[in-house]
C-alpha positions in Angstrom: -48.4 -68.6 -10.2 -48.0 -72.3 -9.4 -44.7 -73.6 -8.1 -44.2 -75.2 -11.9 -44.7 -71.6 -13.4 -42.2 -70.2 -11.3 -39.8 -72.8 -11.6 -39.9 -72.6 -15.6 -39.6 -68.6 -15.2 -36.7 -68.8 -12.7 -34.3 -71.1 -15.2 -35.7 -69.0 -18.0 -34.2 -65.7 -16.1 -31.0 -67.6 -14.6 -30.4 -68.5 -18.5 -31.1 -65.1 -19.9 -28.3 -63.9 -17.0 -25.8 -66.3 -17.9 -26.3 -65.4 -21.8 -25.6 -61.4 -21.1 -22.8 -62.5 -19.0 -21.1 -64.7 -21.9 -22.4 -61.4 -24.3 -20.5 -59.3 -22.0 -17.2 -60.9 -21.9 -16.7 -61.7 -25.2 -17.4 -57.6 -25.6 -15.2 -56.9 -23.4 -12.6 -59.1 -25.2 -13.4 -57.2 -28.5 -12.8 -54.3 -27.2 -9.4 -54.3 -25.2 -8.4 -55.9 -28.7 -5.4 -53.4 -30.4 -6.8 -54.5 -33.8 -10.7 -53.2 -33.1 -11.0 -50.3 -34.5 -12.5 -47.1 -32.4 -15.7 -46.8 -34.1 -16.1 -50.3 -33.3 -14.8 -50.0 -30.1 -17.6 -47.4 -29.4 -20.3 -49.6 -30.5 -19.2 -52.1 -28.2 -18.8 -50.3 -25.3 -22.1 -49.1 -26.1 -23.7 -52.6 -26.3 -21.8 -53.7 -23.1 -23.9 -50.3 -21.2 -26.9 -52.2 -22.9 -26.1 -55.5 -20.8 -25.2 -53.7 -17.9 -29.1 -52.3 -18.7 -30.5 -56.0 -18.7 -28.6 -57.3 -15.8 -29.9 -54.6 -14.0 -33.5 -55.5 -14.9 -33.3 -58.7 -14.4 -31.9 -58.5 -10.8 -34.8 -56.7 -10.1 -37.4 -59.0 -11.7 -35.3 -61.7 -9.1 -35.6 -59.2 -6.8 -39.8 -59.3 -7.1 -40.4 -62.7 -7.9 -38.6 -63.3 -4.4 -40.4 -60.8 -2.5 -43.9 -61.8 -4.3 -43.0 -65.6 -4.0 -41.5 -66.6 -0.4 -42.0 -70.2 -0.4 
């Protein structure tokens, strides 16, 4: 992968982070909301585990591309 490549795939991953993070906290807003109701609530809280799920696999693809890409 040339230095270019990795470049374009790092913002590309920084900007998929930032847009589960801005996913995240307007869930979390919806769902400390009093007029949500509980179904709703659930299906929030089950879409926030979903972006805890990406973050998580995302900080490992950062994780690889560093160990795979020292310069």
């Amino acid at each position: 992968m040339t230095q270019d490549e990795l470049s374009g795939l790092s913002d590309k991953v920084i900007k998929l982070l930032l847009d589960s993070d801005k996913r995240k906290a307007e869930n979390e807003k919806w769902k400390n909301d009093e007029e949500v109701e509980e179904d709703e609530k659930e299906i929030l809280e089950e879409d926030l585990e979903m972006e805890e799920e990406l973050q998580v696999a995302i900080a490992e693809l950062i994780g690889i591309l560093f160990k795979t890409h020292k310069e």
